[in-house]
N, CA, C and O of each residue as an XYZ file, in Angstrom:
552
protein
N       1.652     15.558     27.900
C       1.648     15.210     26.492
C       2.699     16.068     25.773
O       2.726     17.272     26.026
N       3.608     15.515     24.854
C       4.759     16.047     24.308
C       4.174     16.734     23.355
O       2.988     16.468     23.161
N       4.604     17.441     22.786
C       4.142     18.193     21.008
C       5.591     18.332     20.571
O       6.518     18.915     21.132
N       5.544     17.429     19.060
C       6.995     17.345     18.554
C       6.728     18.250     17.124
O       5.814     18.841     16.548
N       8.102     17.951     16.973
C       7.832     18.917     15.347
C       8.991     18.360     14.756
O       9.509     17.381     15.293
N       9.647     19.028     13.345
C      10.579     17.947     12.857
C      11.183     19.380     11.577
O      10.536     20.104     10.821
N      12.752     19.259     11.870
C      13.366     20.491     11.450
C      14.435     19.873     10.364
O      15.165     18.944     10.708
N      14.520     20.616      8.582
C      15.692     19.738      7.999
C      16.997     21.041      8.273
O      16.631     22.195      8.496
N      17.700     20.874      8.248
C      19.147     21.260      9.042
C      19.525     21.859      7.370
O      19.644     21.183      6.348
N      19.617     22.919      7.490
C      20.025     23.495      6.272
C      21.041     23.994      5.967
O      21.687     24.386      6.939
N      21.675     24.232      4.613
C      23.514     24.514      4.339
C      23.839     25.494      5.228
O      24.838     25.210      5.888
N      23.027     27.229      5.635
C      23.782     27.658      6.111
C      23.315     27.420      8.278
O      23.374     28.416      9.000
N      23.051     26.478      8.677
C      23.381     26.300      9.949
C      24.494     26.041     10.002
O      25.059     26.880     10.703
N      25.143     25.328      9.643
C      26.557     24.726     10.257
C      27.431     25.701      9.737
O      27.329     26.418      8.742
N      28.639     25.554     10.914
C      29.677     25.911     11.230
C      30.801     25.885     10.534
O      30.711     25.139      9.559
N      32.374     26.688     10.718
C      32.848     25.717      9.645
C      33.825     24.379      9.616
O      34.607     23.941      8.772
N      33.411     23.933     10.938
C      33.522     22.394     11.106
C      32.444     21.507     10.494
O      32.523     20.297     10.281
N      31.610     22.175     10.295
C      30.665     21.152      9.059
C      29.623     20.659      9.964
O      28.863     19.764      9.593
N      29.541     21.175     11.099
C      28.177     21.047     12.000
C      27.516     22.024     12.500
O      27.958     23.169     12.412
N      26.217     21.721     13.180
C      25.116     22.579     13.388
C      25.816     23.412     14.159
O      26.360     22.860     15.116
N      25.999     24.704     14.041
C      26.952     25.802     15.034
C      25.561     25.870     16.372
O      24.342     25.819     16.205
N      26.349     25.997     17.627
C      25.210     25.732     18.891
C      24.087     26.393     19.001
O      22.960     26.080     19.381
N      24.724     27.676     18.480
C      23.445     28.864     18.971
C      22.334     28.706     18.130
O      21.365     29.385     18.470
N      22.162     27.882     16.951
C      21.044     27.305     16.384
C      19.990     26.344     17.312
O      18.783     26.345     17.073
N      20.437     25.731     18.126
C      19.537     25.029     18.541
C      18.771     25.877     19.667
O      18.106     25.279     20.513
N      18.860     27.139     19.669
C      18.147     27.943     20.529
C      17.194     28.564     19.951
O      16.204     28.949     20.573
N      17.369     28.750     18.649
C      16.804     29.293     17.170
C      15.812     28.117     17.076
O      14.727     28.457     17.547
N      15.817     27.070     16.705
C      15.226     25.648     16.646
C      14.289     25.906     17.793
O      13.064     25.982     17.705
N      15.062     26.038     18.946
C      14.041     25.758     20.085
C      12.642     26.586     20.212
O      11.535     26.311     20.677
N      13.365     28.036     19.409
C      12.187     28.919     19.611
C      11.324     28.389     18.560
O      10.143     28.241     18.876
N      11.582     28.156     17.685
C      10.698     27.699     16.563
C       9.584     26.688     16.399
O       8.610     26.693     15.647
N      10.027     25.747     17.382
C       9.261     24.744     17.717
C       8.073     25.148     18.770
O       6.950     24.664     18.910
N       8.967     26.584     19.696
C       8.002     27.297     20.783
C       6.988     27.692     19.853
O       5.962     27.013     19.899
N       7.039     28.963     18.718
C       6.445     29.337     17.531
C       5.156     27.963     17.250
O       3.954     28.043     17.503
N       5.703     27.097     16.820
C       4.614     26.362     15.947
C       3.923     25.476     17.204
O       2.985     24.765     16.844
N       4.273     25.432     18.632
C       3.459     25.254     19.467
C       2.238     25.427     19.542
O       1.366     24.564     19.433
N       2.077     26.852     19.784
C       0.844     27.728     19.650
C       0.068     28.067     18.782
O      -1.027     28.549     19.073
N       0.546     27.852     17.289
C       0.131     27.116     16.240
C      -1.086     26.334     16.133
O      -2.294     26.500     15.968
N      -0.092     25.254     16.327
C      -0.927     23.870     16.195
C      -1.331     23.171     17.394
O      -1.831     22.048     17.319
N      -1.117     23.860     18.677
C      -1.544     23.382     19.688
C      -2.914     24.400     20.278
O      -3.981     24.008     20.749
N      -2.502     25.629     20.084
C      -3.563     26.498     20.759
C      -4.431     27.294     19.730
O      -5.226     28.218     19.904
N      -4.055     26.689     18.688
C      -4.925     27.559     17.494
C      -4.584     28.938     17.325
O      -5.138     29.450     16.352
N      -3.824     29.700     17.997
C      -3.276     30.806     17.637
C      -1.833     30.800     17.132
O      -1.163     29.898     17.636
N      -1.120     31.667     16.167
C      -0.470     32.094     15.653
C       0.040     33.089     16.590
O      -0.564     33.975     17.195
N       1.918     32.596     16.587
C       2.936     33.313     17.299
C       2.306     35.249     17.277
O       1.931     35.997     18.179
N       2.427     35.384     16.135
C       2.020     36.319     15.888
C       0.795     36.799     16.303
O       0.683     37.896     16.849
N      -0.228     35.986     16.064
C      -1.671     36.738     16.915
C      -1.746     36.444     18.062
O      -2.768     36.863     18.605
N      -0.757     35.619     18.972
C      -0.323     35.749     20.594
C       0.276     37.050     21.012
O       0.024     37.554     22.106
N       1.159     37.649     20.033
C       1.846     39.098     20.143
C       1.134     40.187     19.762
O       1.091     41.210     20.446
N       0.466     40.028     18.531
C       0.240     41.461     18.229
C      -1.733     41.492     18.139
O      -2.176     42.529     17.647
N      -2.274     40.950     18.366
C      -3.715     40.454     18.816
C      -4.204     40.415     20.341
O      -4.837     41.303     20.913
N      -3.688     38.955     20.979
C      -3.756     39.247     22.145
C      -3.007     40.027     23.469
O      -3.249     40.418     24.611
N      -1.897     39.959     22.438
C      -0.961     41.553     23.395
C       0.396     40.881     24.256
O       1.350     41.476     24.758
N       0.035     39.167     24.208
C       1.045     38.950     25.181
C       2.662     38.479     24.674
O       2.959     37.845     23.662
N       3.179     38.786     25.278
C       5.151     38.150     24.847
C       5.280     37.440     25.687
O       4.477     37.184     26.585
N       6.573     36.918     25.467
C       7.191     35.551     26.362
C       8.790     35.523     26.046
O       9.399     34.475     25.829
N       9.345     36.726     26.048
C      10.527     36.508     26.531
C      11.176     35.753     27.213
O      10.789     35.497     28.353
N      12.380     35.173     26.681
C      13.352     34.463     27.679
C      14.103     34.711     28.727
O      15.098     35.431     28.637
N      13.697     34.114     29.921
C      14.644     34.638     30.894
C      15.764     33.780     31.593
O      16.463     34.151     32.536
N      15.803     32.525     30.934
C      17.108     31.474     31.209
C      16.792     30.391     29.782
O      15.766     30.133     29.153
N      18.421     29.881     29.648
C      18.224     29.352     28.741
C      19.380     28.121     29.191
O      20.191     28.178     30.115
N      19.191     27.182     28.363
C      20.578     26.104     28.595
C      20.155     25.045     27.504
O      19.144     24.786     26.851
N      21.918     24.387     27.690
C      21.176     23.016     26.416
C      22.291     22.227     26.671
O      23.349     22.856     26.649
N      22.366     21.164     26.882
C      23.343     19.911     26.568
C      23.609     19.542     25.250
O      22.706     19.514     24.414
N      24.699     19.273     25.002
C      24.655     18.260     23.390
C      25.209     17.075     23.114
O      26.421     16.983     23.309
N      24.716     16.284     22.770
C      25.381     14.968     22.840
C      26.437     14.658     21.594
O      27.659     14.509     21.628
N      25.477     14.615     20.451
C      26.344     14.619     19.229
C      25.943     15.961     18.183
O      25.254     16.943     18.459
N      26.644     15.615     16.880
C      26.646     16.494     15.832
C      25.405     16.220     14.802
O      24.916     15.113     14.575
N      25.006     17.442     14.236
C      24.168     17.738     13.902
C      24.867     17.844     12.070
O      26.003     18.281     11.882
N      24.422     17.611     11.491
C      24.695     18.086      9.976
C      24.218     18.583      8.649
O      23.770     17.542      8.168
N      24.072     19.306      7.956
C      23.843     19.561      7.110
C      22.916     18.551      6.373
O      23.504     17.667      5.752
N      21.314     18.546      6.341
C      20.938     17.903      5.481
C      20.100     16.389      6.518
O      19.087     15.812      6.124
N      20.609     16.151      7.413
C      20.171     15.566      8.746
C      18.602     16.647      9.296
O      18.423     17.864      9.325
N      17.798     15.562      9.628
C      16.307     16.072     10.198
C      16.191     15.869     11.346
O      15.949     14.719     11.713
N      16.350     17.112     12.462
C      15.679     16.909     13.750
C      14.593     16.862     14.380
O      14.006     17.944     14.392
N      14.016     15.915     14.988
C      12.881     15.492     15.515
C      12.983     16.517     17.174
O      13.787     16.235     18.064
N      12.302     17.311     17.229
C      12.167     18.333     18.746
C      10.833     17.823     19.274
O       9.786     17.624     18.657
N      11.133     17.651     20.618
C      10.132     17.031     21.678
C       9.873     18.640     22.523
O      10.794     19.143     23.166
N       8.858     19.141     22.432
C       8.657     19.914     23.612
C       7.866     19.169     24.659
O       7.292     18.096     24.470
N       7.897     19.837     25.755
C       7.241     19.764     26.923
C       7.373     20.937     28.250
O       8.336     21.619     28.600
N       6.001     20.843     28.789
C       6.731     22.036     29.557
C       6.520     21.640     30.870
O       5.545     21.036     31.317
N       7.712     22.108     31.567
C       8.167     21.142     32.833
C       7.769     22.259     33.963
O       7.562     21.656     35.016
N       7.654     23.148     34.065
C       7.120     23.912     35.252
C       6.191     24.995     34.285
O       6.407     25.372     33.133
N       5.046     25.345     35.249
C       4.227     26.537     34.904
C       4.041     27.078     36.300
O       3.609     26.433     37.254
N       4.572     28.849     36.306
C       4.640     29.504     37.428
C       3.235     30.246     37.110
O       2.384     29.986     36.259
N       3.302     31.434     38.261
C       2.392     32.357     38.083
C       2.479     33.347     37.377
O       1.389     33.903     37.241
N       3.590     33.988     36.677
C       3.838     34.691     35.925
C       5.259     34.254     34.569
O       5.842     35.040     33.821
N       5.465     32.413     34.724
C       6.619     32.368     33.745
C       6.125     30.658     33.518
O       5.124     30.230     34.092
N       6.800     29.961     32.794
C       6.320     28.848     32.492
C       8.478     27.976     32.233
O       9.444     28.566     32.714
N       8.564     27.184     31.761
C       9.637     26.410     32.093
C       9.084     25.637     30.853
O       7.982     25.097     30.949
N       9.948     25.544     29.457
C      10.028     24.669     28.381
C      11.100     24.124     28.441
O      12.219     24.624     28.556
N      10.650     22.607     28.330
C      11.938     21.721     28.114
C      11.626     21.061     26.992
O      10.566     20.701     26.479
N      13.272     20.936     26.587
C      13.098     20.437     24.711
C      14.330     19.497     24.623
O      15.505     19.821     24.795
N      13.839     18.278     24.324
C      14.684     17.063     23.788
C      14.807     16.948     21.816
O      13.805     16.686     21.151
N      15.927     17.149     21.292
C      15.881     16.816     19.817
C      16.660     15.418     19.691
O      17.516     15.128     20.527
N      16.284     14.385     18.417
C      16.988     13.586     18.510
C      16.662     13.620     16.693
O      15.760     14.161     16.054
N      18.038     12.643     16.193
C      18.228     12.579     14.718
C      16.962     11.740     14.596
O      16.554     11.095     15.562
N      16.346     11.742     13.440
C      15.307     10.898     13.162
C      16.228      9.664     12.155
O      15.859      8.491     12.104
N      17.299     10.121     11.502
C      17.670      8.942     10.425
C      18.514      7.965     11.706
O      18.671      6.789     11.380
N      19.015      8.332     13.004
C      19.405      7.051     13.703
C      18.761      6.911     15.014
O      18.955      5.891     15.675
N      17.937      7.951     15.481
C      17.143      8.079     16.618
C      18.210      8.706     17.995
O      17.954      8.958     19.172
N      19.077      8.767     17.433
C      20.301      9.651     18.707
C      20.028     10.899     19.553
O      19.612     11.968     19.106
N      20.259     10.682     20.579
C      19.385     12.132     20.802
C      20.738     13.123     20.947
O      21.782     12.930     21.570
N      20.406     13.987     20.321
C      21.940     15.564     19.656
C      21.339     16.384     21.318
O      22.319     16.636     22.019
N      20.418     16.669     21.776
C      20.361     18.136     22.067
C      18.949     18.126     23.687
O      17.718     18.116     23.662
N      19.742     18.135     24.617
C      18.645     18.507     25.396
C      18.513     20.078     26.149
O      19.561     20.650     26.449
N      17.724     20.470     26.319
C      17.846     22.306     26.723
C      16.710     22.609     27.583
O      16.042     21.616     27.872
N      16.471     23.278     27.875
C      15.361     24.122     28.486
C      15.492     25.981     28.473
O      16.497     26.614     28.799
N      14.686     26.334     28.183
C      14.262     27.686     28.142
C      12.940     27.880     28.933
O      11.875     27.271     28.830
N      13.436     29.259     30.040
C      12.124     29.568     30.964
C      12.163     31.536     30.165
O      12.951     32.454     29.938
N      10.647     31.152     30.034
C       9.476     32.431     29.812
C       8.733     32.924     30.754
O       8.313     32.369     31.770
N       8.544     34.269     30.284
C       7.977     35.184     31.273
C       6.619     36.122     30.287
O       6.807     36.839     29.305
N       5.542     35.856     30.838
C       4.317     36.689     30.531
C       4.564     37.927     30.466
O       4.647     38.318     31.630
N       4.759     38.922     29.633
C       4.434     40.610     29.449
C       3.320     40.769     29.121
O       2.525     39.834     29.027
N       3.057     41.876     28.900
C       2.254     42.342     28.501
C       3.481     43.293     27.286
O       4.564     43.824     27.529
N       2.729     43.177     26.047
C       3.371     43.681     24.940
C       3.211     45.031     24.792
O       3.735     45.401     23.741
N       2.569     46.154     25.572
C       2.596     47.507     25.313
C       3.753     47.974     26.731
O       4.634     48.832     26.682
N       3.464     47.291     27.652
C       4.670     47.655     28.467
C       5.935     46.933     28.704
O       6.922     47.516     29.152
N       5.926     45.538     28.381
C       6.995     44.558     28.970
C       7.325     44.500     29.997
O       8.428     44.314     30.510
N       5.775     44.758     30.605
C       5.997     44.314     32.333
C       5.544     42.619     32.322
O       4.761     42.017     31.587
N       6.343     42.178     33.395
C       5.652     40.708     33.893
C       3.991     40.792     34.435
O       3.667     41.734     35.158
N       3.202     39.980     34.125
C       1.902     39.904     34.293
C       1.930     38.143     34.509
O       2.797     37.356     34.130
N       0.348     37.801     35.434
C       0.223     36.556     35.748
C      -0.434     36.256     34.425
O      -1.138     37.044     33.793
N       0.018     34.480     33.928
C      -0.016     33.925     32.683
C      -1.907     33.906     32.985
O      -2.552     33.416     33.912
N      -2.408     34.778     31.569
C      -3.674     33.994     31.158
C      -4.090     33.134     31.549
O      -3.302     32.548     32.292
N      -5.456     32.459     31.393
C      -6.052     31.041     31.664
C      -5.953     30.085     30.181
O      -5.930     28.889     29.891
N      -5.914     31.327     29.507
C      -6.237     30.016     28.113
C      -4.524     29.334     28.035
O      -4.259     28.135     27.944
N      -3.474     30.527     28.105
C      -2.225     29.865     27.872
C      -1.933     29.258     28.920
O      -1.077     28.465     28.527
N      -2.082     29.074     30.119
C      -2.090     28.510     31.506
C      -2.698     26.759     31.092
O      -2.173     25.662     31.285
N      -3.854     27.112     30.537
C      -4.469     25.789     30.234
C      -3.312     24.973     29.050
O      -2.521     24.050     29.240
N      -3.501     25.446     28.313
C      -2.314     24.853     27.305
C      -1.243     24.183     27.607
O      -0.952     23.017     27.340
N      -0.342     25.441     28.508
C       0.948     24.589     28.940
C       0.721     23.373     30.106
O       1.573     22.600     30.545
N      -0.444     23.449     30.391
C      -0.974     22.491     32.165
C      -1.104     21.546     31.225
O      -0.399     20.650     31.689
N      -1.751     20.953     29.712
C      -1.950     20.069     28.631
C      -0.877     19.602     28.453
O      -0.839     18.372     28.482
N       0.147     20.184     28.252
C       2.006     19.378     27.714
C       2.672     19.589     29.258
O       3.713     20.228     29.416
N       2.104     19.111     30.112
C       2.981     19.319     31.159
C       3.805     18.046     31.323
O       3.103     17.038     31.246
N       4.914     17.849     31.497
C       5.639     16.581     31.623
C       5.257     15.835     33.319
O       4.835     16.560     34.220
N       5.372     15.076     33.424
C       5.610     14.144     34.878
C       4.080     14.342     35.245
O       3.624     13.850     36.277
């Protein structure tokens, strides 16, 4: 099951070619990671970090782009998460324009379980284990 969310592209993202400069859509991506846990797991980014103790640093990242992004244009972000390890999980994220349905942006970012007092790798929880096994793609 996908969990989407929907982003308006604001004056200062873009570049000064007049489009979304790239390294935003990694910004985007996390954001959509952010309101995941939100509205999917009932916890707050924040009370995942500083409550239950755990982080999720990035440890690979990538993104394709198809087209341009602009100022004032609303992106529609598809998460899903395409692998869950024993200690890291694998988010993949499709955005597409909502005013023509184009898809701008495909990426993936893989996370890794810490523990937030040491930033050692630890095996993922059951509750967040369960979650991501819920949006698992295929």
């Amino acid at each position: 099951m996908a969990y989407r969310s929907r982003l308006k592209i604001r004056f200062g993202d873009e570049d000064h070619a007049g489009i979304v400069y790239y390294p935003r859509f990694f910004d985007y991506f996390h954001r959509v990671f952010e309101d995941f846990f939100a509205e999917e797991g009932g916890r707050t980014y924040q009370q995942v970090l500083d409550e239950d103790g755990y982080g999720w640093p990035s440890a690979h990242a990538e993104a394709d782009f198809a087209e341009p992004l602009r100022f004032g244009d609303v992106l529609e972000l598809e998460l899903v998460v395409e692998h869950v390890g024993t200690k890291s999980a694998t988010f993949a994220y499709r955005g597409t324009r909502v005013a023509d349905g184009k898809d701008i942006v495909r990426g993936k970012v893989t996370v890794v379980c810490v523990a937030m007092g040491t930033l050692k790798a630890q095996p993922i929880p059951d509750f967040y284990r369960q979650l991501f096994l819920r949006h698992r793609s295929g």
